[in-house]
C-alpha positions as CSV (number, residue, x, y, z in Angstrom):
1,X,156.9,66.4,91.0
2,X,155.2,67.4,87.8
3,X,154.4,70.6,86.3
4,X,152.4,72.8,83.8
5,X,150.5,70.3,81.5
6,X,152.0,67.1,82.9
7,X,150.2,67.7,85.7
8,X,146.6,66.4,83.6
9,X,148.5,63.6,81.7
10,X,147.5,60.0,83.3
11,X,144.3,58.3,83.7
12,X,141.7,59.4,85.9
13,X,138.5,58.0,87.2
14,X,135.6,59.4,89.1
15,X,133.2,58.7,92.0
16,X,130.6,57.7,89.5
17,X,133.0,55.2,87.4
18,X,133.6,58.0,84.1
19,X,137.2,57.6,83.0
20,X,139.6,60.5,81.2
21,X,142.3,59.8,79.5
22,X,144.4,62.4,78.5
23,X,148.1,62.6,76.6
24,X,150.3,65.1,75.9
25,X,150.9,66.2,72.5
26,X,152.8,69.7,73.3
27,X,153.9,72.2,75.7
28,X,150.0,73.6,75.8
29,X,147.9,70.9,73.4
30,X,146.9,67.5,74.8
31,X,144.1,65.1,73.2
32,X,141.6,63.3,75.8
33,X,139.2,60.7,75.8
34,X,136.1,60.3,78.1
35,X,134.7,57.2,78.9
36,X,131.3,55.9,80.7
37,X,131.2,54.0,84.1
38,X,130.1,50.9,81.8
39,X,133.0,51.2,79.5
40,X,132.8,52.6,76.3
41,X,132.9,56.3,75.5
42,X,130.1,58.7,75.5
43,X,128.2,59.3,72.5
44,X,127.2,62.7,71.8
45,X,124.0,62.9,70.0
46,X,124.0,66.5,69.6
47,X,127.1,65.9,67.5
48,X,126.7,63.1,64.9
49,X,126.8,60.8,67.7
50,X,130.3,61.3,67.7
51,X,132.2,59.3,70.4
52,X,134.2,61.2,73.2
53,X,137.6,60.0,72.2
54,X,140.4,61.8,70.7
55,X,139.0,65.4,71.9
56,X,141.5,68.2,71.6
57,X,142.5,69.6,75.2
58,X,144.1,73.1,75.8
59,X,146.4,73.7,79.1
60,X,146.1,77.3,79.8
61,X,149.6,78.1,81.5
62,X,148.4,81.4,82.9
63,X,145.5,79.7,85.2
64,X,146.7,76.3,85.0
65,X,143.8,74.8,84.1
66,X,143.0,72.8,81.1
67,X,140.3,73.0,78.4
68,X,138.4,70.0,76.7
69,X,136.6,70.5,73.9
70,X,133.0,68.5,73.5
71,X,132.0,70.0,70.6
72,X,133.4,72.4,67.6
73,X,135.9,74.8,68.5
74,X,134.1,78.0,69.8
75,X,130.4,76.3,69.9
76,X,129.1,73.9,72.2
77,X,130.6,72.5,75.5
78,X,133.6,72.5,77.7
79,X,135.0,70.4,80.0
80,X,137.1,72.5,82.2
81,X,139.5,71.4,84.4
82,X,141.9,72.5,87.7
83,X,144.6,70.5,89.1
84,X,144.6,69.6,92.7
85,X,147.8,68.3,94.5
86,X,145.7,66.8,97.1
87,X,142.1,68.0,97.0
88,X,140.5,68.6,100.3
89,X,136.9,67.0,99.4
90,X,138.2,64.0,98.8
91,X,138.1,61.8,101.8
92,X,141.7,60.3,100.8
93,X,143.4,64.2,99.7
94,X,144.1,62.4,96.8
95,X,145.8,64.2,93.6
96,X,142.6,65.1,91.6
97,X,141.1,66.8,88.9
98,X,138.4,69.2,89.7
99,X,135.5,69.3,86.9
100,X,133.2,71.9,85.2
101,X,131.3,71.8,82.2
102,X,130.1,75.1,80.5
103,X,128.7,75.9,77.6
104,X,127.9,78.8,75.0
105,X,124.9,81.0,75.8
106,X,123.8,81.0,72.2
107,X,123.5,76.8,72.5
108,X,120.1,76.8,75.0
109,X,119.3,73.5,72.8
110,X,122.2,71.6,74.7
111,X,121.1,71.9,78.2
112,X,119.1,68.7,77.9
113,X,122.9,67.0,77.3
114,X,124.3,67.7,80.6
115,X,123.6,64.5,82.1
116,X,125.6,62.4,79.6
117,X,128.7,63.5,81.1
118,X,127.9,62.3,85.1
119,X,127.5,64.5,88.0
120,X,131.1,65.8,87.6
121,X,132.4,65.0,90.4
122,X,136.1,65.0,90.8
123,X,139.1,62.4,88.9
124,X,141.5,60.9,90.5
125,X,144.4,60.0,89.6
126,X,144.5,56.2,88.4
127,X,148.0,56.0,86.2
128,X,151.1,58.0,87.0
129,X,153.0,57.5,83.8
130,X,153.2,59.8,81.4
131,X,151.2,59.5,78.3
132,X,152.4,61.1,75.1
133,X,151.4,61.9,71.5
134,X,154.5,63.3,70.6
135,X,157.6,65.7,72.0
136,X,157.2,68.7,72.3
């Protein structure tokens, strides 16, 4: 059984095909990647058509939930995540990753961007070994 942070390290995959990818580089820090049902990662045209690998990810020990960042630290949006041992909306109660994007009030111009990253519905689990940046 896993715990704390490890618990979001793996590969995961939606209903929709998206894939996240997240390591481990400390006790709290991780780095993820989000990738499209057809393959590559998203590009994010409200950021210099940056692609949606490499994101910094924060695991918030208190909640237990995790952070992504899509955009600059403090602007933008956030891909928020909440562990599920086995999550009772999926058919299988399958170990899964519960999704939510938000965003900061003063960015109205972004709202036309929620459809690049899918319907969020939830990740499971698709690789169980860990995946890590560093110790830590």
């Amino acid at each position: 059984m896993t715990f704390g942070i490890d618990r979001y390290v793996g590969i995961w995959r939606n209903a929709e095909g998206y894939r996240l990818e997240i390591r481990r580089f400390d006790a709290t820090h991780a780095v993820a990647s989000l990738f499209s049902p057809f393959g590559p990662p998203v590009s994010r045209p409200y950021y210099d058509n940056k692609l949606t690998v490499e994101m910094p990810a924060i695991y918030h020990d208190y909640d237990g939930d995790m952070e992504i960042s899509l955009w600059k630290d403090g602007s933008g949006f956030v891909l928020q995540l909440q562990h599920e041992g086995a999550y009772d909306l999926d058919e299988a109660r399958r170990e899964a990753l519960i999704p939510a994007l938000s965003q900061y009030a003063e960015d109205t111009f972004l709202d036309s961007y929620h459809p690049l990253f899918g319907r969020l519905s939830h990740y499971t689990r698709q690789k169980a070994e860990p995946m890590r940046s560093s110790d830590g």
